[in-house]
C-alpha positions, 0 to 999 in steps of 0.5 A, spaced: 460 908 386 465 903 388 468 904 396 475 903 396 476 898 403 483 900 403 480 907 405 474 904 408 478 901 413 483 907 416 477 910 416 474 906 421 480 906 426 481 913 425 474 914 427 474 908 433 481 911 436 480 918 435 485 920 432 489 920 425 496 919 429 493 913 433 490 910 427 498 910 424 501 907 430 495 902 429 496 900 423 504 900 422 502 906 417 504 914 417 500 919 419 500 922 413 499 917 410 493 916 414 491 924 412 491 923 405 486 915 404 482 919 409 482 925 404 481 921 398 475 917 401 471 924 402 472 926 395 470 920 392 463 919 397 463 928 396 462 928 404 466 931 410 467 925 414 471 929 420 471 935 423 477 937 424 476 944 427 478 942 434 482 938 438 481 931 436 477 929 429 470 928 430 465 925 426 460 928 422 454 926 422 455 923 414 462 919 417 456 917 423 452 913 418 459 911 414 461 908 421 456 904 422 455 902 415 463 899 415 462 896 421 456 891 418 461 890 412 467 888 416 463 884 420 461 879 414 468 879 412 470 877 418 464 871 417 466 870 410 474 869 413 471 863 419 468 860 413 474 859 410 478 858 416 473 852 418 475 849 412 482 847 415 479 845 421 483 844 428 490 846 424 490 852 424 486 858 424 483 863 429 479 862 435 476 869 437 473 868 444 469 873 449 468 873 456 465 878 461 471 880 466 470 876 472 469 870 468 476 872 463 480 874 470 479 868 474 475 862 469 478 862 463 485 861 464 485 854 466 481 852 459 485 857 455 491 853 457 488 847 457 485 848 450 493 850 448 495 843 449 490 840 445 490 845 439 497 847 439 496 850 432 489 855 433 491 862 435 487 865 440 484 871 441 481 873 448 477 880 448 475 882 455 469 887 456 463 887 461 457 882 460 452 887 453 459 888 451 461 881 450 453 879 448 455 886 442 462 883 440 458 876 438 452 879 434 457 883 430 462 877 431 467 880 432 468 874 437 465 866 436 465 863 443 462 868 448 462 867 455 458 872 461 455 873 467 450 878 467 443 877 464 442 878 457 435 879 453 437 880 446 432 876 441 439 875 435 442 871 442 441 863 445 442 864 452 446 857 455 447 856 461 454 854 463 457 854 471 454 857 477 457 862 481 455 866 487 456 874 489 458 874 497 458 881 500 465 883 503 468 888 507 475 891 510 477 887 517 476 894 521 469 896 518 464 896 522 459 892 518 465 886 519 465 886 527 457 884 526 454 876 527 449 878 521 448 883 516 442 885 514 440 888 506 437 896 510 445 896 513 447 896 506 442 902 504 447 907 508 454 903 507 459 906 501 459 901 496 464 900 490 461 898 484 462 895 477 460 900 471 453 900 467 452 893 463 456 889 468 453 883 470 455 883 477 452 889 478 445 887 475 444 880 478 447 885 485 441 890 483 437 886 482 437 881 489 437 889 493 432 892 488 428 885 491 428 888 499 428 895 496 434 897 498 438 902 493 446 901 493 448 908 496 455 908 490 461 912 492 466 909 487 465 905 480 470 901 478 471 897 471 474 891 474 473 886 480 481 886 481 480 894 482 474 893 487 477 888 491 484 893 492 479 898 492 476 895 499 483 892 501 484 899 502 478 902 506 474 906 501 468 901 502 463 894 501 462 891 495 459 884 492 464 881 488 463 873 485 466 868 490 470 865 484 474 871 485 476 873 493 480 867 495 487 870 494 484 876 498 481 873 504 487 868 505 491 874 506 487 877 510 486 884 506 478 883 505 472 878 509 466 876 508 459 878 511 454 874 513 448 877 509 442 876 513 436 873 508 439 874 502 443 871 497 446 872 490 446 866 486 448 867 478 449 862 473 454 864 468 453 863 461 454 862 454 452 866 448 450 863 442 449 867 435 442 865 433 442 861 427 450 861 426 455 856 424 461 854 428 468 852 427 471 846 428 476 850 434 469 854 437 466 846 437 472 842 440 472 849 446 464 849 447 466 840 448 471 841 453 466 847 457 462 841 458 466 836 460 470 841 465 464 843 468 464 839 474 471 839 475 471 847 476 466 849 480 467 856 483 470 854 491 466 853 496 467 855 504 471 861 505 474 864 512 468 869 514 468 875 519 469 873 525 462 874 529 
């Protein structure tokens, strides 16, 4: 039996948006429309996909099996289209590009624009995620050019080392923690802290140096970006470890200040991805060139204003 890619593909979004309305509006389609593709798609495979017994559509366990099997074929069609797309070089074509949120935030805009300039006729695509979930979007290809901070152990992926960064420690101006010359890795132990969610890389490289002086983070509040975590601060709700790269706006203004952390520093080299054994597109080469090239011209801001001892 021959899958219809038509139905396939509503399929997939009803199921990766939870809803035949979400779906529709996605892909400029009606609902009804929707509904009966979907209907048709069960009565050619002979299964039931969704179940739609209550609230939402859920997928059944045979709609689980399709789903991830559709994922893989959409994954080689969109191989398939970079290939083709590499034939016409730096003329056109798309460069999907993926980076963990700090790097996206604070990093990338400067390269984006840069690269803008050069290739005025590559369309970009940037898709922003924490770091397993950019490693995740390159080994489905979904992205071509990924960029994250945190570890990644993963055997389909080269991991390259591409700039460094490091974590700082900051604090209100009015938290106790701030009025002290030294802070010490036991004080942190008892601290509300903010955190990132599981699979951010800031997170992990934070963890991981704490774990060291067996301390666990007490984590009051999770947050899913560091533009949250710095406001989050700013306000009073706790402490947080953050990338350097990303404070200066908010310690010049005076919201947030940096600690100084008795015995223990945060470095991290933030790194590129690369699909073992994967092709590149001309735009993705041109890209990962200028990476290289503005690497020194772009290293993350060196002394910032600490507490006051």
């Amino acid at each position: 039996m021959a899958l219809n890619l038509h139905h396939l593909r509503i399929f997939s979004r009803v199921a990766e948006l939870g809803g035949f309305s979400r779906a529709a509006e996605a892909m400029h389609l009606s609902q009804p429309a929707v509904s009966k593709s979907v209907r048709e798609l069960e009565r050619q495979l002979q299964v039931t996909l969704f179940d739609r017994s209550a609230g939402a559509p859920r997928l059944t366990d045979a709609g689980a099996a399709l789903l991830a099997r559709s994922r893989e074929l959409f994954a080689v069609e969109r191989s398939a289209e970079e290939e083709l797309r590499r034939l016409r070089g730096l003329e056109g074509g798309v460069l999907r590009i993926g980076a963990s949120t700090t790097i996206a935030t604070y990093l990338l805009p400067g390269y984006l624009a840069r690269f803008r300039a050069a290739h005025p006729d590559v369309v970009l695509r940037i898709a922003t995620a924490n770091t397993r979930d950019i490693a995740s979007a390159l080994v489905e290809r979904r992205v071509e050019v990924a960029l994250v901070e945190g570890p990644v152990d993963d055997p389909r992926l080269s991991v390259i080392a591409w700039r460094s960064d490091e974590l700082v420690l900051i604090a209100p101006p009015s938290h106790a923690l701030a009025k002290k010359r030294r802070v010490t890795p036991a004080d942190l132990a008892t601290a509300p802290f903010i955190g990132r969610e599981r699979g951010s890389g800031t997170r992990r490289v934070a963890e991981a140096a704490l774990a060291s002086e067996g301390i666990t983070l007490r984590i009051a509040l999770r947050l899913s970006s560091t533009e949250a975590i710095m406001r989050a601060v700013a306000a009073g709700l706790g402490v947080a470890i953050v990338s350097r790269a990303a404070i200066a706006d908010q310690v010049a203004l005076g919201h947030v200040v940096v600690l100084r952390l008795r015995g223990l520093e945060f470095p991290r080299a933030l790194s590129e991805l690369r699909l073992a054994g994967g092709a590149q597109s001309p735009a993705a080469a041109a890209f990962r060139v200028m990476l290289r090239a503005r690497e020194g011209a772009d290293r993350a801001p060196t002394a910032l204003p600490r507490a006051a001892p």
